[in-house]
C-alpha positions in Angstrom: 94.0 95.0 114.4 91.9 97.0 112.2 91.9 95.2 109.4 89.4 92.4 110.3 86.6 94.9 111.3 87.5 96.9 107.9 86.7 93.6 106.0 83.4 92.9 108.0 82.4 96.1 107.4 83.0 95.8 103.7 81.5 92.6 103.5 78.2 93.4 104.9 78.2 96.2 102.8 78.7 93.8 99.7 75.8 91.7 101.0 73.3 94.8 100.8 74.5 95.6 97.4 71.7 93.8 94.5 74.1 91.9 92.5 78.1 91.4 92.4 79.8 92.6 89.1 80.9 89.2 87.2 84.2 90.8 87.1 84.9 90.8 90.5 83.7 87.3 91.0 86.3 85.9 88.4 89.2 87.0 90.5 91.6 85.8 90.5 92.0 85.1 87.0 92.0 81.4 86.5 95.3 81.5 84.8 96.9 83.6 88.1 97.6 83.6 91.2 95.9 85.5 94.6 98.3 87.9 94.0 97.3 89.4 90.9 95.7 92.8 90.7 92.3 93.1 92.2 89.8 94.1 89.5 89.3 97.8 87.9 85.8 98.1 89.4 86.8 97.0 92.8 87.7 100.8 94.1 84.5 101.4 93.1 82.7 98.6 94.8 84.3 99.0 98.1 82.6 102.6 97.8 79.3 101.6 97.2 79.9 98.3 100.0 81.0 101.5 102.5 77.9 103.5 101.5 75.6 101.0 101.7 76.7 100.8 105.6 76.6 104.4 106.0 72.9 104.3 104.4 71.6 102.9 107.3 72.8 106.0 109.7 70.6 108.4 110.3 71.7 111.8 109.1 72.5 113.3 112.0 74.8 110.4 112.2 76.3 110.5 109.0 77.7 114.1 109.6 79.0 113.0 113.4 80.5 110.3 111.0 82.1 112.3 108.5 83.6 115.5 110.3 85.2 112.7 112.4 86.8 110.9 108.9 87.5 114.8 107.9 89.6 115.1 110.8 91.5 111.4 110.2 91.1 108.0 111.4 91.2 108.4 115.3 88.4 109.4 116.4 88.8 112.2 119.5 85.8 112.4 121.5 86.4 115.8 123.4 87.9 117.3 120.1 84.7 115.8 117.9 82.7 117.8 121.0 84.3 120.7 120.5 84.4 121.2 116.5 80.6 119.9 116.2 79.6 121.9 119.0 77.9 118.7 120.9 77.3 117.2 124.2 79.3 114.3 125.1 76.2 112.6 125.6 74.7 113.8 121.6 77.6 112.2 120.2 77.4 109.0 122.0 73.8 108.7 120.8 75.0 109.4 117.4 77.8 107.4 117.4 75.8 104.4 118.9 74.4 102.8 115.6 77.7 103.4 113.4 79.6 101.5 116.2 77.1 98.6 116.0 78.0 98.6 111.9 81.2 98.8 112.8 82.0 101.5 110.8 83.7 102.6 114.0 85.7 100.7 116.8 86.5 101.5 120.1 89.4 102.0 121.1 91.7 102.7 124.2 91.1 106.4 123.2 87.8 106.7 122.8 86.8 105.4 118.9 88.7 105.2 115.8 87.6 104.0 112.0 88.4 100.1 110.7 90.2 101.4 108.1 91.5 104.6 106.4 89.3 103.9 103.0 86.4 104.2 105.7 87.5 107.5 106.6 88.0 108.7 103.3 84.6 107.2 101.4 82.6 109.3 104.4 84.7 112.6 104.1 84.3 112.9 100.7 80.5 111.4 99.7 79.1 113.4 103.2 80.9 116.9 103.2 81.8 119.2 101.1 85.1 121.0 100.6 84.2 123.7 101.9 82.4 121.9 105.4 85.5 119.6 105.6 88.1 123.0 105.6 86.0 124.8 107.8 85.9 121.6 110.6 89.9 121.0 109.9 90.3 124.7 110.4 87.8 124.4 113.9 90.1 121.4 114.9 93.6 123.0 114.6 92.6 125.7 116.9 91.3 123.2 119.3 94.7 121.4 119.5 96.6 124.6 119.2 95.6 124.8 122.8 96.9 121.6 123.8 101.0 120.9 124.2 100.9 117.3 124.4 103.0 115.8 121.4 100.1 113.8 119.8 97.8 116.9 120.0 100.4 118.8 118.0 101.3 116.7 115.5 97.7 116.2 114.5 97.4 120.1 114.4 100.3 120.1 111.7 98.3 117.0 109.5 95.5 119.3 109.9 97.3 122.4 108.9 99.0 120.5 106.2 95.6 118.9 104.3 94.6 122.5 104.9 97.3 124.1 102.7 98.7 126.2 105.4 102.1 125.5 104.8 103.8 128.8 106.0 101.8 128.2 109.2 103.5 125.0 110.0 106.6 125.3 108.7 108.1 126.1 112.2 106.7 123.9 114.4 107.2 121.2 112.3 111.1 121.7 112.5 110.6 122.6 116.4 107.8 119.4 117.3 110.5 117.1 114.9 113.9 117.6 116.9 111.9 117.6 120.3 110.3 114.2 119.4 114.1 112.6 118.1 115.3 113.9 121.0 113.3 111.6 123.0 113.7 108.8 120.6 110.5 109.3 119.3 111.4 108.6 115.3 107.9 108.0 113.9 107.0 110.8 115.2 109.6 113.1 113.9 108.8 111.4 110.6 105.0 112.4 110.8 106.1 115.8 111.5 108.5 115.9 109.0 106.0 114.7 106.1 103.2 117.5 107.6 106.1 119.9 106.5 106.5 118.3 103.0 103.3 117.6 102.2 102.3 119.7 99.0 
């Protein structure tokens, strides 16, 4: 579902870039098939197609935008309130332009990004480290609070990409039998890899 908004997205981006890199524009290789590996610049290029997007955000925007890719690719609205200390109504003005980009989607729960290489381009070109730890730190305690399921096994993600593997170890264990008890298997597994994750 995501994927066709992730390729408009990169695709307008493209069009704002000055010129395409010949390399790109030869693939596939003559002598192969669609299949073949995309080019070596191409990581690079989707970059600079995301950026170019993100470009036309205004700051204040762009840091709405990236503390919500710090925090993964769903995009909580009452969380995103609560780490960036802003009104529901701030962040629907700065979310307004981004979702006209459609650098991110609604959703049934409130907004989410295209694509994960979204997410990640705006993490790591808007924040740094140390502003992406301190919002993942803000956002664990947030969900701490919470006992729904979903809630806690972002907290554990969280806790994970924050190194905090001692903190976790636990719940993970106690959140993955509770969730396979209910048949929930995906969700044991996501627990299970927060507690693996190195």
């Amino acid at each position: 579902s995501g994927n066709p908004f992730l390729a408009v997205t990169l695709l307008r981006g493209l069009a704002d870039l000055a010129e395409p890199q010949d390399q790109v524009m030869e693939w596939p290789v003559p002598s192969q098939t669609l299949s073949g590996p995309l080019p070596r610049g191409v990581p690079q290029l989707i970059q600079s197609a995301v950026l170019a997007q993100v470009a036309r955000v205004e700051p204040a925007g762009r840091e709405i935008l990236a503390v919500a890719a710090s925090l993964g690719t769903r995009v909580d609205l009452p969380l995103l309130a609560a780490v960036t200390e802003l009104s529901a109504e701030e962040l629907a003005e700065r979310l307004g332009l981004p979702e006209r980009l459609q650098l991110i989607v609604a959703t049934e729960e409130g907004y989410g990004f295209p694509g994960a290489v979204i997410a990640t381009v705006l993490e790591n070109a808007v924040l740094t480290p140390g502003r992406r730890r301190e919002f993942r730190r803000r956002a664990a305690e947030v969900l701490a609070r919470r006992g729904d399921s979903i809630s806690r096994l972002w907290r554990l993600e969280l806790l994970a990409r924050l190194g905090q593997r001692d903190a976790l170890l636990a719940d993970a264990i106690v959140l993955g039998e509770a969730l396979l008890e209910k048949g929930d298997r995906h969700g044991a597994r996501r627990a299970q890899r927060s507690r693996d994750r190195r």
